[in-house]
C-alpha positions as CSV (number, residue, x, y, z in Angstrom):
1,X,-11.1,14.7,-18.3
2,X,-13.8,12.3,-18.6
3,X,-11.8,9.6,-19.2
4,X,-9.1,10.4,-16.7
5,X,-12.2,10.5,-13.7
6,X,-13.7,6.9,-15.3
7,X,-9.8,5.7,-15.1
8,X,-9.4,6.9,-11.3
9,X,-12.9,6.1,-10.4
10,X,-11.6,1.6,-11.5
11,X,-8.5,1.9,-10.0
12,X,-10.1,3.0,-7.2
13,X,-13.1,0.3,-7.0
14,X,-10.3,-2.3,-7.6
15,X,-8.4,-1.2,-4.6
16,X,-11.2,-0.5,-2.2
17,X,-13.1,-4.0,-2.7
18,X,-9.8,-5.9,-2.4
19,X,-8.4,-4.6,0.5
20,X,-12.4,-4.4,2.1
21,X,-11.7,-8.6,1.5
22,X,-8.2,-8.5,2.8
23,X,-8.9,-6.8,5.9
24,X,-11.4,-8.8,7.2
25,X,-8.9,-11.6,8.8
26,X,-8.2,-8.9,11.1
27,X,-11.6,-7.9,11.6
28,X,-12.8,-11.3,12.7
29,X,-9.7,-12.8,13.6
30,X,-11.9,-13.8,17.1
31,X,-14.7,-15.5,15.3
32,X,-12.0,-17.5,13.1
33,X,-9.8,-18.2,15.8
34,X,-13.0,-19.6,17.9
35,X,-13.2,-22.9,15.1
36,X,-9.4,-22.9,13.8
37,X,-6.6,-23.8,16.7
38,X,-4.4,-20.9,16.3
39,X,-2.8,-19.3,19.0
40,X,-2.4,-15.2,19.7
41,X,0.8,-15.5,18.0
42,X,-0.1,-17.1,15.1
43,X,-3.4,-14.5,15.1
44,X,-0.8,-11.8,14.6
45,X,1.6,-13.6,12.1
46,X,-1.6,-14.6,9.8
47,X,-2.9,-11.0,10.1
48,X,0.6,-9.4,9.0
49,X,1.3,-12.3,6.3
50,X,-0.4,-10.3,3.7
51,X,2.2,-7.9,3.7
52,X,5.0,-10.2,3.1
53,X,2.9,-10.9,0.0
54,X,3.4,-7.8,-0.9
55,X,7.1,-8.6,-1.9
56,X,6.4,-11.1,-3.8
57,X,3.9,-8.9,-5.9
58,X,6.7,-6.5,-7.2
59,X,9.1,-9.4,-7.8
60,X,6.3,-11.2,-10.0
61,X,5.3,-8.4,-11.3
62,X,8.6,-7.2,-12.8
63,X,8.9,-9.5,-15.5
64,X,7.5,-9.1,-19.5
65,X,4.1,-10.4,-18.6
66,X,3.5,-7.1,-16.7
67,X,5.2,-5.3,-19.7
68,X,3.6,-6.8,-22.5
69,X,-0.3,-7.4,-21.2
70,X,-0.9,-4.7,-18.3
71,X,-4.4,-5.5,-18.4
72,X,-4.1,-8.9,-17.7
73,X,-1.2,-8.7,-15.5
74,X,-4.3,-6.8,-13.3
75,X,-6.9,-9.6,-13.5
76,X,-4.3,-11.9,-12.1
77,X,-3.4,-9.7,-9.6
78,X,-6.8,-9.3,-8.5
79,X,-7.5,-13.6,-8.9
80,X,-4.3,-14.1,-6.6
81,X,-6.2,-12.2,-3.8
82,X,-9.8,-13.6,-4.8
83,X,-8.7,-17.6,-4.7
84,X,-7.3,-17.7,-1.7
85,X,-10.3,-15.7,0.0
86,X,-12.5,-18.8,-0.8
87,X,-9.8,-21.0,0.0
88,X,-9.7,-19.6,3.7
89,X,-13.5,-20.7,5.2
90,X,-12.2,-23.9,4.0
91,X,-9.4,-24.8,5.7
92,X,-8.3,-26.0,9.5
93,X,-4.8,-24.6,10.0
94,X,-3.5,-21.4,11.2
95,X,-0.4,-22.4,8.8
96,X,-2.4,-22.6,5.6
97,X,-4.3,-19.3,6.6
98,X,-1.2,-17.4,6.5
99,X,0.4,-19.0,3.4
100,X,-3.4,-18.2,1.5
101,X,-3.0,-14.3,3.5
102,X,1.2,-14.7,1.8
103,X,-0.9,-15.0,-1.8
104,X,-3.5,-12.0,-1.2
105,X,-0.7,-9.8,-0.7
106,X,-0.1,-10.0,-4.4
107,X,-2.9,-8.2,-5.5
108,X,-0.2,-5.6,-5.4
109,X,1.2,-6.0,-8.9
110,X,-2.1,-3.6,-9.9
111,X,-0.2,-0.6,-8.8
112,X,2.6,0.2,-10.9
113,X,-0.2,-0.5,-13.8
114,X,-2.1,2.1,-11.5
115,X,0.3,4.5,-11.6
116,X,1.5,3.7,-15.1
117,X,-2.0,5.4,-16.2
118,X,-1.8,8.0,-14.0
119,X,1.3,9.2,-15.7
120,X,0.1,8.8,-19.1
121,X,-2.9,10.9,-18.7
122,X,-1.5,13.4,-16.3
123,X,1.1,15.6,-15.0
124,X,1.0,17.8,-12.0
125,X,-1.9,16.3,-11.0
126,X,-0.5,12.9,-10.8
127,X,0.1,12.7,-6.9
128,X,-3.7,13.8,-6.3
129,X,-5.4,11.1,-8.7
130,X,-2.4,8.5,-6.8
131,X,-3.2,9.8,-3.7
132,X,-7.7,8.6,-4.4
133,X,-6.6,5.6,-6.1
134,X,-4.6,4.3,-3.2
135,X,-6.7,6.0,-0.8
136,X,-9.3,2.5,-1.6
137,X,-7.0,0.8,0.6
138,X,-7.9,2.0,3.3
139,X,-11.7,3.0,1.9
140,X,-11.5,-1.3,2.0
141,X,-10.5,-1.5,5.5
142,X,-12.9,0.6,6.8
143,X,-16.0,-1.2,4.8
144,X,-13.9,-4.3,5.8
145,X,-14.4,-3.7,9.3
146,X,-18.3,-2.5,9.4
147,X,-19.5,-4.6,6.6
148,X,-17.7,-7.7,7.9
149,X,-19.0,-7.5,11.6
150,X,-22.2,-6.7,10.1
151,X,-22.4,-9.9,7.9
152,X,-20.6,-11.8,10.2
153,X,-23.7,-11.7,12.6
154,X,-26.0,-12.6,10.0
155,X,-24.6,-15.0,8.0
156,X,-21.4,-16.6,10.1
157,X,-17.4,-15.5,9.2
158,X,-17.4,-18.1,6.4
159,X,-20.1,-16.9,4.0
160,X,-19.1,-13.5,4.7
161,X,-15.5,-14.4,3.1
162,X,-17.1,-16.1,0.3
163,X,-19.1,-12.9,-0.6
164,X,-16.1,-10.6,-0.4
165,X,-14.3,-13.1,-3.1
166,X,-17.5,-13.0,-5.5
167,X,-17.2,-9.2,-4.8
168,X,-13.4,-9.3,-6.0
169,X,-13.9,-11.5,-8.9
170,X,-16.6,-9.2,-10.1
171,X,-14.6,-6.5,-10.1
172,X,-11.9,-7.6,-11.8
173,X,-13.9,-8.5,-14.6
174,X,-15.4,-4.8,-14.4
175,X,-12.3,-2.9,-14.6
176,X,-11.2,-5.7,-17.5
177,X,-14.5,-4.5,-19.7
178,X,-14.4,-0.7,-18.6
179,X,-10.8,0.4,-18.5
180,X,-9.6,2.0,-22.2
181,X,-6.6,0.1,-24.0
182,X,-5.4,3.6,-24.9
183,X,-4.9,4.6,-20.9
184,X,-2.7,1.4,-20.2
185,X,1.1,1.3,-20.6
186,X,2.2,0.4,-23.9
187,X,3.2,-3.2,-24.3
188,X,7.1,-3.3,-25.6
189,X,6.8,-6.7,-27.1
190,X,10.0,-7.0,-28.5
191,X,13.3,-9.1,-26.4
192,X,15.6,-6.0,-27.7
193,X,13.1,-3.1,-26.5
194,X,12.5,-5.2,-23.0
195,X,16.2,-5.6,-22.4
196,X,17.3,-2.0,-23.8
197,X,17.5,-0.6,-20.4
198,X,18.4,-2.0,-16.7
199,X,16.6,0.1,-14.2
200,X,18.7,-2.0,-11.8
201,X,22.2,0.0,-13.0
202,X,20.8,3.3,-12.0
203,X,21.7,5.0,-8.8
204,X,18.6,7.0,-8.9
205,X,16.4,3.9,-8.9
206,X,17.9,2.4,-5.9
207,X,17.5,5.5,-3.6
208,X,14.2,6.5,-4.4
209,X,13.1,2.9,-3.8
210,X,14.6,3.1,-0.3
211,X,12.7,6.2,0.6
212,X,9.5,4.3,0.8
213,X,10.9,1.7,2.4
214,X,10.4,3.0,5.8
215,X,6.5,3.6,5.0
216,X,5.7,0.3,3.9
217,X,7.2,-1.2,7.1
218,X,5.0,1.1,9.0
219,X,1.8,1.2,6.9
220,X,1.6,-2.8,6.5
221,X,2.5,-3.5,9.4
222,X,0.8,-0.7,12.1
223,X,-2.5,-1.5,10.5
224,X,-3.0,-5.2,10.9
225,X,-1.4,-4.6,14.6
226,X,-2.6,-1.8,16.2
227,X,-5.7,-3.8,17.4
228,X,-3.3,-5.5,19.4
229,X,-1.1,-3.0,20.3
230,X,-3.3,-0.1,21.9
231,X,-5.7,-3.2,23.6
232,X,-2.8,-3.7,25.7
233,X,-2.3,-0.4,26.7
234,X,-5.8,0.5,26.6
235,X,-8.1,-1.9,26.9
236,X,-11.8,-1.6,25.1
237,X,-9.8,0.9,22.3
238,X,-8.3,-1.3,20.2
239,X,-11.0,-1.4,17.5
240,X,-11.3,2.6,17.5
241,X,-7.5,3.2,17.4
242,X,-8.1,0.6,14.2
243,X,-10.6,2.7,12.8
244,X,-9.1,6.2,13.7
245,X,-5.8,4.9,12.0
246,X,-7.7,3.6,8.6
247,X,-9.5,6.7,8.6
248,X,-6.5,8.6,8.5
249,X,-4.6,6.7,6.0
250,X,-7.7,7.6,4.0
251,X,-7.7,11.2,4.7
252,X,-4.2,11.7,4.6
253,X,-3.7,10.1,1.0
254,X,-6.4,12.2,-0.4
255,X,-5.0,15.5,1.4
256,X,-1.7,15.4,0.8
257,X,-1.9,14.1,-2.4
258,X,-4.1,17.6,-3.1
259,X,-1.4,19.3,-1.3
260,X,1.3,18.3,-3.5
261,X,-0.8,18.9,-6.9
262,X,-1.3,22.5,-5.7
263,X,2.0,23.1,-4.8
264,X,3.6,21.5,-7.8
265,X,1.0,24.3,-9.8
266,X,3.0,26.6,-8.3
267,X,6.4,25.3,-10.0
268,X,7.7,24.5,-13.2
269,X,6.7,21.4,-15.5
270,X,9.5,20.1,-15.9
271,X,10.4,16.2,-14.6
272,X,13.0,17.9,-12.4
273,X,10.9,20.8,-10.8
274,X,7.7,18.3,-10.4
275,X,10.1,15.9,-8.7
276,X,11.5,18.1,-6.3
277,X,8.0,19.1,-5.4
278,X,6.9,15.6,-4.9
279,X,9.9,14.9,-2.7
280,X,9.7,17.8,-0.6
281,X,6.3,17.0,0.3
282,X,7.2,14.0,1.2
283,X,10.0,14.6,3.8
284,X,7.6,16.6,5.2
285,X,5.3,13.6,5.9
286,X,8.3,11.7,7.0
287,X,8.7,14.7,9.7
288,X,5.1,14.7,11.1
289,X,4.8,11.0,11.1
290,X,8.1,11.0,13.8
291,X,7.0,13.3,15.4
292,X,3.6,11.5,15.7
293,X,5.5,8.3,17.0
294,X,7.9,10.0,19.6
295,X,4.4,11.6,21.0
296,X,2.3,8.6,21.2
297,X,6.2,7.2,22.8
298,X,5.1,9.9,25.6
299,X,1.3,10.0,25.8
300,X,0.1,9.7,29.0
301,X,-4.0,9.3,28.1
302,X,-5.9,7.6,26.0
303,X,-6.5,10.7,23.8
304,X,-3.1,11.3,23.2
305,X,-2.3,8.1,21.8
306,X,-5.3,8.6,19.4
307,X,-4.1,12.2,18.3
308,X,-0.7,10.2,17.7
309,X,-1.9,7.3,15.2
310,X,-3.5,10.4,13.4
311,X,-0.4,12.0,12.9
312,X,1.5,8.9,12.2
313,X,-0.6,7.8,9.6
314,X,0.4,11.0,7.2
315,X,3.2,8.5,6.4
316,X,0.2,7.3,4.0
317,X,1.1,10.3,2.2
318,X,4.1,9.4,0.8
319,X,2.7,6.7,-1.1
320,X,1.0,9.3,-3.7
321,X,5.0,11.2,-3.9
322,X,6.6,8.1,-4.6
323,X,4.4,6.7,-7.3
324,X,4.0,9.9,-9.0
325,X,7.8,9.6,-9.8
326,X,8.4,6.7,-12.2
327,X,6.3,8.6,-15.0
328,X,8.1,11.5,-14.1
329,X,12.1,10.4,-13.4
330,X,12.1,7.5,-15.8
331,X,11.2,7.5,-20.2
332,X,7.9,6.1,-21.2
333,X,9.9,2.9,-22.5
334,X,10.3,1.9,-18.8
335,X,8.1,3.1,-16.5
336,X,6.1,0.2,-15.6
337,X,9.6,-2.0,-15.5
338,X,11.2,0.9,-13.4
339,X,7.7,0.9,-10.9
340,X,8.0,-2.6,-10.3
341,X,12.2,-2.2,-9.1
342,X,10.9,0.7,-7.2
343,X,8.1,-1.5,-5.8
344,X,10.5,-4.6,-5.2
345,X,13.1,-2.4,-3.2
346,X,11.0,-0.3,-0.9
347,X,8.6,-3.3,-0.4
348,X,11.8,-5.6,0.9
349,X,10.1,-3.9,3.8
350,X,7.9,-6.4,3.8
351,X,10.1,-9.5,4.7
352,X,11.4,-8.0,8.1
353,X,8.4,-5.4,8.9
354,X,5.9,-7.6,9.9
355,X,7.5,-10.2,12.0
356,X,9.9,-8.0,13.4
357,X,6.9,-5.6,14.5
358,X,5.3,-8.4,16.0
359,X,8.4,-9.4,17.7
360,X,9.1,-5.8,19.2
361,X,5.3,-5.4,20.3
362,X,5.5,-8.9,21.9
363,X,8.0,-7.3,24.0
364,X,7.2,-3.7,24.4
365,X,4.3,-1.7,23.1
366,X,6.8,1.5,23.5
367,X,9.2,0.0,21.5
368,X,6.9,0.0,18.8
369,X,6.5,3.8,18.9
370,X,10.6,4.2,19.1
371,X,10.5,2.2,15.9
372,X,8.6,4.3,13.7
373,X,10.0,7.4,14.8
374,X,13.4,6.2,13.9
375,X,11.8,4.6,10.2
376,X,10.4,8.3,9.8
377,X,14.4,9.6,10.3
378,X,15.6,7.3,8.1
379,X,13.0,8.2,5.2
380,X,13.4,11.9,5.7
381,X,17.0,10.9,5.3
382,X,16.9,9.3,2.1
383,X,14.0,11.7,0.6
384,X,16.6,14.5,0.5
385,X,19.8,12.4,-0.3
386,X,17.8,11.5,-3.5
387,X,17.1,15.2,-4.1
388,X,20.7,15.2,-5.1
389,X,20.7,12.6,-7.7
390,X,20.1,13.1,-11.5
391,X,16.9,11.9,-13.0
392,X,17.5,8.9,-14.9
393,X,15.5,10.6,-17.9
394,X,18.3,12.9,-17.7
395,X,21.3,10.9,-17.3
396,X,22.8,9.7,-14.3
């Protein structure tokens, strides 16, 4: 049990000190925007870019270096994200900011690892221990925020990125020296055991990677926005509708991820009956968060809109059900190559999320609302089509 907290305990640092560093763009987008020529558009496109990166993480990330050195596969994740935070006090275009914000969005290629362990070391308890891990996220975005403005007025936007990327850099070189071999996935070093089994040819894997699809879009793309989006509506509330929505990403991922562990306590063991649990609990969160979207849609007060984002943001939720299930639908022998597919498909979000968010809230700030509510249909959708399908661990 010891180990298992130590395990949790680096996933999480890794995830909260990264994402405190990626966060900041949006944080002091006005202070950077004051010295580099970039107009409001371009604020929003480099504050979003990250997210595309995110794509690119699951498609690097599903290849033998991820399979046959885990550890190190984590380090680089966590340099791609570090490099480019020193990079960005450096530079004088709004063009090369975003391209440097593309390359931090790989720091993603951790999580399958992440989840990897998880599954190793646990069973019905997987969605909780998921559910703190990826809850640093948005631990980051809130230190982001208060420890960025802080530093900011002290010792100028610049140095305060170069001391998030030293931050970064020492962590990855923490979790390198603390984290157990034996917790890690097993390397399958061999061409014959690598190729033995396509996660692409199963029906199951494409499904389940489209149920997240619609929380990706939302998550990655509401957060670095909704500055913009309720400071239109509401002027002066944009930074607390940022930190009410971080807060209850964090809450949320922790909560439900509790919720599921006790429920699935209540059912069989089995890779089937843990399943069904996990996805259950997860159309639920698909429910609240449209229901959430069609309110704020309606609010007519400030308040309202707030109580909105904090129902929207359960879709956090589903993050902890969907990466509790690679270790539980697929064999040991592909787990990490069937969390990167899963990864790759439901983070395609990415490429059309962000700048079609940005396009619809350039428009209309309502439109934005109508969009989620329909993404939270379309999840709950495919959450209970997949219910339907075999396991791939038990033949599809």
């Amino acid at each position: 049990m010891r180990r298992t907290a130590g395990v949790v305990a680096l996933d999480l640092l890794f995830m909260g000190i990264n994402f405190s560093a990626l966060t900041l763009f949006s944080t002091l987008h006005s202070y950077i925007s004051s010295e580099i020529p970039m107009t409001g558009f371009e604020v929003q496109i480099a504050a979003a870019a990250y997210s595309v990166g995110i794509f690119g993480a699951f498609f690097l990330g599903h290849s033998r270096l991820s399979e046959n050195y885990p550890k190190l596969t984590v380090v680089l994740a966590s340099l791609f994200a570090a490099i480019p935070q020193f990079l960005i006090p450096l530079v004088s275009s709004g063009l090369v900011i975003s391209i440097l914000r593309f390359l931090q969005g790989l720091v993603m290629m951790a999580v399958p690892i992440f989840s990897a362990q998880v599954g190793k070391l646990l069973s019905r308890a997987r969605p909780f221990a998921l559910g703190i891990i990826l809850s640093g996220i948005f631990i980051g975005g809130l230190i982001g925020a208060k420890a960025g403005i802080g530093l900011q007025t002290v010792i100028g936007w610049r140095a305060t990125y170069m001391v998030f990327g030293l931050l970064m850099v020492t962590t990855a070189f923490v979790w390198w020296f603390l984290t157990p071999e034996e917790t890690l996935p097993t390397p399958r070093k061999t061409s014959e055991q690598i190729s033995s089994v396509s996660v692409w040819r199963i029906k199951f894997t494409w499904v389940w990677g489209f149920t997240f699809f619609p929380s990706i879009w939302i998550i990655f793309t509401l957060a670095p926005l909704i500055h913009f989006i309720v400071s239109r509506t509401a002027p002066g509330f944009g930074q607390i509708a940022s930190e009410i929505l971080e807060a209850s990403y964090l809450a949320w991922s922790i909560a439900i991820g509790a919720l599921t562990y006790v429920l699935a306590r209540r059912s069989g063991e089995s890779p089937k009956e843990l399943f069904t649990t996990f996805a259950k609990v997860q159309a639920l969160c698909f429910v609240i968060s449209a229901v959430g979207a069609a309110i704020a849609f309606m609010a007519g007060s400030v308040e309202m809109l707030l109580l909105a984002i904090v129902l929207i943001a359960v879709i956090q939720g589903t993050a902890p059900t969907f990466w509790s299930v690679p270790s539980t639908a697929y064999s040991e022998n592909v787990v990490t190559k069937a969390g990167y597919a899963l990864g790759l498909i439901s983070n395609s979000a990415a490429l059309v999320g962000p700048l079609t968010s940005v396009l619809i809230t350039s428009i209309s700030e309502t439109g934005m609302w109508l969009m989620i509510s329909l993404l939270g249909l379309v999840g709950l959708i495919t959450t209970l089509l997949s219910l339907r399908i075999p396991l791939p661990r038990e033949g599809s």
